[in-house]
C-alpha positions in Angstrom: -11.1 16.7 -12.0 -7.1 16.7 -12.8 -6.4 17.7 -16.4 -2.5 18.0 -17.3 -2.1 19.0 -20.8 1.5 18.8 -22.7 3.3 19.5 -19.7 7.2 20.2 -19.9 9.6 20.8 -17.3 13.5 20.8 -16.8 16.0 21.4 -14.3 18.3 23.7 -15.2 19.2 23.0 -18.7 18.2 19.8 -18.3 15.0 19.0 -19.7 12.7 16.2 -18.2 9.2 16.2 -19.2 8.1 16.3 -23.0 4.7 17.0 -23.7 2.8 14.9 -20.6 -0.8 14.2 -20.4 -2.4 12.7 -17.4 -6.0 13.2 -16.2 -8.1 11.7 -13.3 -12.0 12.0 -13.3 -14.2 11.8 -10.0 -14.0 8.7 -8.0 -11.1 6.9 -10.0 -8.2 5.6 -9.6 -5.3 5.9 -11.7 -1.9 5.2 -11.7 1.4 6.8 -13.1 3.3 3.6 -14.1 7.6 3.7 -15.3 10.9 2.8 -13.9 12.8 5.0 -11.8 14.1 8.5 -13.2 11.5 8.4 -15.9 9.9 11.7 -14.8 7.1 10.4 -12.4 7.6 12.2 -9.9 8.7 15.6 -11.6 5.7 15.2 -13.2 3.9 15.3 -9.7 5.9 18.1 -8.9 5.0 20.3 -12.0 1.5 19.3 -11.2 1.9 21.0 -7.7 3.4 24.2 -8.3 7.1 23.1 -6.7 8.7 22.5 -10.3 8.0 25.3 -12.9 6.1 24.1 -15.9 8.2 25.4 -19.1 5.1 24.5 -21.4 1.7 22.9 -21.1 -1.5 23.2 -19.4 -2.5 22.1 -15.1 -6.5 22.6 -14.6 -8.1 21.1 -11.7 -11.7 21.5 -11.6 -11.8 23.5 -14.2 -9.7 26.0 -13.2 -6.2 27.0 -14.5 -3.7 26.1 -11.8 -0.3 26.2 -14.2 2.4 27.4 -11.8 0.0 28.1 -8.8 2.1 28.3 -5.5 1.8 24.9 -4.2 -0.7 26.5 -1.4 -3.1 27.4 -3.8 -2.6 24.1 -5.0 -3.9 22.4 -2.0 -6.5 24.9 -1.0 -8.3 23.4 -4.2 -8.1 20.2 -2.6 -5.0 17.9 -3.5 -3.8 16.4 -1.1 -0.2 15.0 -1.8 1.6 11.8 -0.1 4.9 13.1 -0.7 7.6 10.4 -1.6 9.9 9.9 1.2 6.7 10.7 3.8 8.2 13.7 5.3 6.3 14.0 8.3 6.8 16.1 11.2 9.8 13.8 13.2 9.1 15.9 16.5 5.3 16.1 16.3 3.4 13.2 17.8 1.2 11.4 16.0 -2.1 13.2 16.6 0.0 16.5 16.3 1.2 15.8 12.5 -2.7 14.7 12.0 -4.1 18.1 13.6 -1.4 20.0 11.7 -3.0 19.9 8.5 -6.5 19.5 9.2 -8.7 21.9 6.9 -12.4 21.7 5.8 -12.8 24.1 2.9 -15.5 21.9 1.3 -18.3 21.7 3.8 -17.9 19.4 6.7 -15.3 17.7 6.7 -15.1 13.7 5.5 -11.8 12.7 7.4 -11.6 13.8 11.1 -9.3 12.2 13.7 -11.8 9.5 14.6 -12.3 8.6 11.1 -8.3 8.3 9.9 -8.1 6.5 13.4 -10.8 4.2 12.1 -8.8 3.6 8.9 -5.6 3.2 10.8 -6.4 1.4 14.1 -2.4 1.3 14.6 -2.0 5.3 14.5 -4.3 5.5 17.4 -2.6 3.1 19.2 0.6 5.1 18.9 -0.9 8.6 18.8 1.5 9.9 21.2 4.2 8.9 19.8 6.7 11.0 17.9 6.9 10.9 14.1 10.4 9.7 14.4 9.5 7.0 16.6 7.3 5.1 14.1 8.2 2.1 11.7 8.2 2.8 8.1 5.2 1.2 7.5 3.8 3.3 10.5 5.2 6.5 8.9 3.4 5.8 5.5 0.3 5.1 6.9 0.8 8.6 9.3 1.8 10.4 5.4 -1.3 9.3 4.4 -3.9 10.3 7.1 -2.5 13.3 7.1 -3.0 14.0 3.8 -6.8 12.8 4.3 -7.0 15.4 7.3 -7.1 18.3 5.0 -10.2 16.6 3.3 -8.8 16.6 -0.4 -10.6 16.1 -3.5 -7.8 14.1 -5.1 -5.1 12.1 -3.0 -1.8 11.7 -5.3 0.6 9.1 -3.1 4.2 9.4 -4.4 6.0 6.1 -4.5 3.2 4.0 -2.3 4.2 1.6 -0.4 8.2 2.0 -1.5 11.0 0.3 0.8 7.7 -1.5 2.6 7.7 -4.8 4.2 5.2 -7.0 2.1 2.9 -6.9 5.0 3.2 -3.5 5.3 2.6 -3.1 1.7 -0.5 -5.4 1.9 -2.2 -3.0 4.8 -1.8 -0.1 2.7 -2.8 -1.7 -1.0 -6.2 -2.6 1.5 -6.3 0.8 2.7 -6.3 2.4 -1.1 -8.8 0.3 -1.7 -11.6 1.0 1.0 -10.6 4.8 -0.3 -11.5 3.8 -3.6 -14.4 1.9 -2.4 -15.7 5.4 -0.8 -15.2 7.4 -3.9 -12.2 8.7 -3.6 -10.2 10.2 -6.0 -6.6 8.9 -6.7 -3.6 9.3 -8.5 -1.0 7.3 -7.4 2.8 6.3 -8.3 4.2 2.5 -7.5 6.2 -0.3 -8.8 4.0 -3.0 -7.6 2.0 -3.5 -11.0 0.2 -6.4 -9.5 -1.5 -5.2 -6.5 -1.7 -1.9 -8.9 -3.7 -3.8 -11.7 -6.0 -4.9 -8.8 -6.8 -1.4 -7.6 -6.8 1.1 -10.4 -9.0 1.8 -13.4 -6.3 3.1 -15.5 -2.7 3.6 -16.4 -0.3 5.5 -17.6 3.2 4.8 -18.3 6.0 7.3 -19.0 9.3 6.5 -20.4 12.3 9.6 -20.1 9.6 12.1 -19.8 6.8 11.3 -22.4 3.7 9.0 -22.1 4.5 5.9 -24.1 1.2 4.0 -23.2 -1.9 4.6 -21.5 -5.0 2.5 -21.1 -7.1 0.2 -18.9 -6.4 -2.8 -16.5 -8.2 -4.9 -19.4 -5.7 -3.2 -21.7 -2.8 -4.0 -19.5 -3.4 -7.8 -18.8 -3.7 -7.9 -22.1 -0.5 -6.3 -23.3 2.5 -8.6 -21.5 4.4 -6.8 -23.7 4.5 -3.1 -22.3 5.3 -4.1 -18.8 8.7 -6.1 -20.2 9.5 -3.0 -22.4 9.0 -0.1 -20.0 8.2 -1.9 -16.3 10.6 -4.3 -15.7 14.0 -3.5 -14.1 
């Protein structure tokens, strides 16, 4: 489905990614593992058209999307949780949730009802603004609002960061009635754990280049790679 290929990328002189591969088939779930300012989330960024890829290759379903405007992008069907959430702050709840709702794909999956049915608490607060939410609230809000525009792949950017563990527990359960519906995920956390109970496979980057990939099998089984290059 997403099929990045030797991907480079810098800002300004400054170069950040060297030579990056990442791919996520159909109905899996994989993660983008590394401490912070590793190149994680440039690497979502290149992937999406906002940072220019200097080299390498972006093709989702089969078709060439290197450098696409980030519209095009989506209209393909990511869907992106951006890190930081960045919803609307002066839309309600149902507003930021209509917003973005698309169905290029058929009929749609995710409707109101539907994200309301994942997240019983955004219905509850559905007329409330954006800026009135809790973190946790907020996140969950990023995320149905990403399902609204029915995606093919859902990439979450730092999951469930500066999250209560509560909080973090509601949306590790949410991920994983996603995955349990076939969708398709790529997603970026620190929580290898809760990760390793989720995903099918990993990848881990270290200043810019993929130092290890591999399965949760692989990963229990290699203490050593989350001391070298997940550990703070």
């Amino acid at each position: 489905m997403l099929e990045a290929r030797a991907l480079e990328a810098s800002y300004g002189d400054s170069q950040v990614l060297f030579g990056v591969d990442l791919d996520v088939a159909p109905g899996e779930v994989v993660t983008l593992l590394g401490r912070n300012g590793m190149g994680k989330t440039t690497t979502i960024r290149t992937i999406f058209g906002l940072l220019k890829a200097k080299a390498g290759r972006v093709s989702f379903g089969g078709r060439d999307v290197t450098n696409a405007p980030p519209y095009a992008v989506a209209q393909l069907g990511l869907g992106l949780v951006p890190e930081g959430r960045q919803i609307f702050p002066t839309l309600s709840v149902e507003e930021n949730l209509v917003a973005t709702a698309a169905s290029r794909f058929g009929a749609p999956r995710w409707t109101l009802e539907r994200v309301y049915g994942l997240f019983p608490r955004l219905k509850e607060r559905r007329r409330n603004m954006g800026n009135q939410l809790s973190g946790g609230e907020q996140q969950m809000l990023a995320i149905g609002r990403a399902l609204m525009t029915n995606p093919k792949l859902v990439v979450l950017d730092e999951a469930t960061e500066g999250l209560a563990p509560l909080i973090r527990a509601e949306i590790w359960a949410c991920l994983a009635a996603l995955k349990k519906n076939g969708e398709s995920i790529l997603v970026i956390d620190k929580n290898v754990d809760a990760l390793a109970k989720l995903a099918d496979r990993h990848v881990v980057i270290e200043k810019g280049r993929v130092v290890w990939a591999g399965t949760n099998a692989d990963l229990l089984g290699a203490p050593e790679i989350k001391d070298r290059y997940l550990h703070v």
